[in-house]
KEKE-3310 file (N, C-alpha, C; in steps of 0.2 Angstrom, whole numbers, plus 5000, padded with zeros to 4 digits):
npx = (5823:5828:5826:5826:5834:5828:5827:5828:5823:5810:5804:5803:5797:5784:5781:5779:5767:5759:5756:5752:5760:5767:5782:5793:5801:5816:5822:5836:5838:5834:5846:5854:5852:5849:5864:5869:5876:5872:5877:5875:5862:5849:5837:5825:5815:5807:5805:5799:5798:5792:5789:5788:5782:5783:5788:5783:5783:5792:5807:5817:5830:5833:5841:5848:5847:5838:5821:5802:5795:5783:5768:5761:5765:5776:5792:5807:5819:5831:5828:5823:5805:5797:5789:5774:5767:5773:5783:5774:5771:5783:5784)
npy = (5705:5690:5674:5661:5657:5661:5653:5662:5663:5655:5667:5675:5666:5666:5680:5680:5671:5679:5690:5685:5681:5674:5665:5658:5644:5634:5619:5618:5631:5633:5629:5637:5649:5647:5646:5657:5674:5689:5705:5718:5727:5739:5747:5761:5772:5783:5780:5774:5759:5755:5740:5731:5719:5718:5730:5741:5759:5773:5774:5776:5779:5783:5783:5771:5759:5753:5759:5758:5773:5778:5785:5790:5797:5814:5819:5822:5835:5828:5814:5806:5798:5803:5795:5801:5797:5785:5791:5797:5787:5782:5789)
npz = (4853:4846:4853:4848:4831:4816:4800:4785:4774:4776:4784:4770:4763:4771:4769:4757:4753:4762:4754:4742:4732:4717:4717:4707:4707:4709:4713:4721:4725:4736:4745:4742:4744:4758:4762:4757:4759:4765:4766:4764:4765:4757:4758:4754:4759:4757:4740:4728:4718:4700:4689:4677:4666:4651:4648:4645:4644:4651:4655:4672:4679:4694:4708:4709:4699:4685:4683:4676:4675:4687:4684:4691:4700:4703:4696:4703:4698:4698:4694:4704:4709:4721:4733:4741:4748:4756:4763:4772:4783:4785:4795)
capx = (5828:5824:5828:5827:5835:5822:5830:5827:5820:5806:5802:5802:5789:5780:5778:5777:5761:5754:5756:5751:5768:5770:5788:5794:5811:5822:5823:5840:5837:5832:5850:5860:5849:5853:5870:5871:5878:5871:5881:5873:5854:5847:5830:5822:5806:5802:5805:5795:5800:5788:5793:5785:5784:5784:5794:5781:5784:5796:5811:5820:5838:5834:5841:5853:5844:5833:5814:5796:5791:5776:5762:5756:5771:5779:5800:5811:5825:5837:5825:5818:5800:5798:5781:5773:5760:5779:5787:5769:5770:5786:5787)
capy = (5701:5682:5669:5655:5661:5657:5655:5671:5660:5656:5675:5678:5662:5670:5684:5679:5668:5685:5696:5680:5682:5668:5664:5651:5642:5628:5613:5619:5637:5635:5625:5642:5654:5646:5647:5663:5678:5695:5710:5724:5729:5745:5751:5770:5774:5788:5782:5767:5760:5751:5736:5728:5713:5721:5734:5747:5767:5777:5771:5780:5776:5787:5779:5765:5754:5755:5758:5759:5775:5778:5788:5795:5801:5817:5816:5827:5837:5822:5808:5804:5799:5802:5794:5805:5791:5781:5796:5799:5780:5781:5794)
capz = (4850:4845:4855:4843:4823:4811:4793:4782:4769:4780:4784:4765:4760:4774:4767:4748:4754:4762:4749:4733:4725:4715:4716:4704:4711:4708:4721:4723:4726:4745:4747:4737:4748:4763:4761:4755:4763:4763:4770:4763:4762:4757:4755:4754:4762:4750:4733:4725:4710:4696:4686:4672:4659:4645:4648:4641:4648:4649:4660:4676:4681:4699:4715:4704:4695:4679:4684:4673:4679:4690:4679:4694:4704:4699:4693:4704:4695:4698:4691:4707:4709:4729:4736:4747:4754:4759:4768:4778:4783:4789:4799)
cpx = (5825:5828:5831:5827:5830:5828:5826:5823:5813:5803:5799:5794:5782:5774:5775:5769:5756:5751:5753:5756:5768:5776:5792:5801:5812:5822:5829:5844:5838:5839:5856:5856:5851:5860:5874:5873:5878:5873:5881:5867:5853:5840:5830:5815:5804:5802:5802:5795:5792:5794:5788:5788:5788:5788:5790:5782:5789:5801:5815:5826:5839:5837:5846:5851:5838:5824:5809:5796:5785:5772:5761:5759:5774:5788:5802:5816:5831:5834:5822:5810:5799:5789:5778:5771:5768:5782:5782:5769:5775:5788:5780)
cpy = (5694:5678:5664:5660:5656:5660:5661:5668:5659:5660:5678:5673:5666:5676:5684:5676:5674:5689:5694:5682:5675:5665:5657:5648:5635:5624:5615:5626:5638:5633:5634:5649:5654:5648:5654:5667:5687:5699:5716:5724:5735:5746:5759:5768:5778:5787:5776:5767:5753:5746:5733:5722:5716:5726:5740:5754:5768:5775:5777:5776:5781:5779:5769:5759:5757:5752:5758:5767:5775:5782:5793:5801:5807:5814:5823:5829:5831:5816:5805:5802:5800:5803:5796:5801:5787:5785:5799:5793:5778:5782:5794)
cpz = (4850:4849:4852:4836:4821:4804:4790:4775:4771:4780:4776:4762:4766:4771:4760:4749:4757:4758:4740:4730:4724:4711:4713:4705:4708:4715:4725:4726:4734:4748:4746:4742:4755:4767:4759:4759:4759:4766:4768:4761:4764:4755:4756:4754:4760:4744:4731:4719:4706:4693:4681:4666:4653:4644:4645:4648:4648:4658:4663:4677:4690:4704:4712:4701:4689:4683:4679:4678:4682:4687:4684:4700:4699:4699:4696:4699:4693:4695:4695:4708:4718:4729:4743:4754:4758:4762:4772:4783:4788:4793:4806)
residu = (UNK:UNK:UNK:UNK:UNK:UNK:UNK:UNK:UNK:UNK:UNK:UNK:UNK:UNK:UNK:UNK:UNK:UNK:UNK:UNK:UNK:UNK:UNK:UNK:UNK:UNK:UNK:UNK:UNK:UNK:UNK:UNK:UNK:UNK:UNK:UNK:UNK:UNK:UNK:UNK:UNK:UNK:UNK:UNK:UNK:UNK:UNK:UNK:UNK:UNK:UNK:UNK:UNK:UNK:UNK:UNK:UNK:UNK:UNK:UNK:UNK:UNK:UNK:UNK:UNK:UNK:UNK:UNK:UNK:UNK:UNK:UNK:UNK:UNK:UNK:UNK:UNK:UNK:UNK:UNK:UNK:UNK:UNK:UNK:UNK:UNK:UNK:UNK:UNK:UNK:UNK)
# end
């Protein structure tokens, strides 16, 4: 447990600087982050979704939202792609 709260903004440039994401913001961005209130976060540690510019490939709707799919992942019956190397990783 933290003694001292670190804003969550903080934790994400953190990471965005780890990973070279180059996130492009608004001055007033970090003021509407701040203030914002998130009361539901969900990930899945077997399914990993693609995203792209251009939009080229063949689109999944698995797990609720529209994805690119992965090329190299197989497509369960239900539209899943479930990534093995992320359910060996997390277990």
């Amino acid at each position: 447990m933290r003694k001292k709260k670190i804003p969550l903004l903080y934790h994400c440039t953190i990471f965005m600087l780890y990973y070279v994401c180059d996130l492009l913001t608004m001055p007033e961005d970090d003021e509407i982050l701040k203030n914002g209130t998130v009361d539901f976060v969900s990930i899945s540690y077997y399914s990993s979704n693609c995203v792209s510019v251009t939009q080229k490939g063949k689109i999944t709707a698995a797990n609720g939202g529209e994805n690119i799919k992965n090329p190299y992942l197989e497509t369960s019956a239900w539209g899943w792609q479930i990534d093995v190397l992320l359910v060996q990783k997390s277990h």
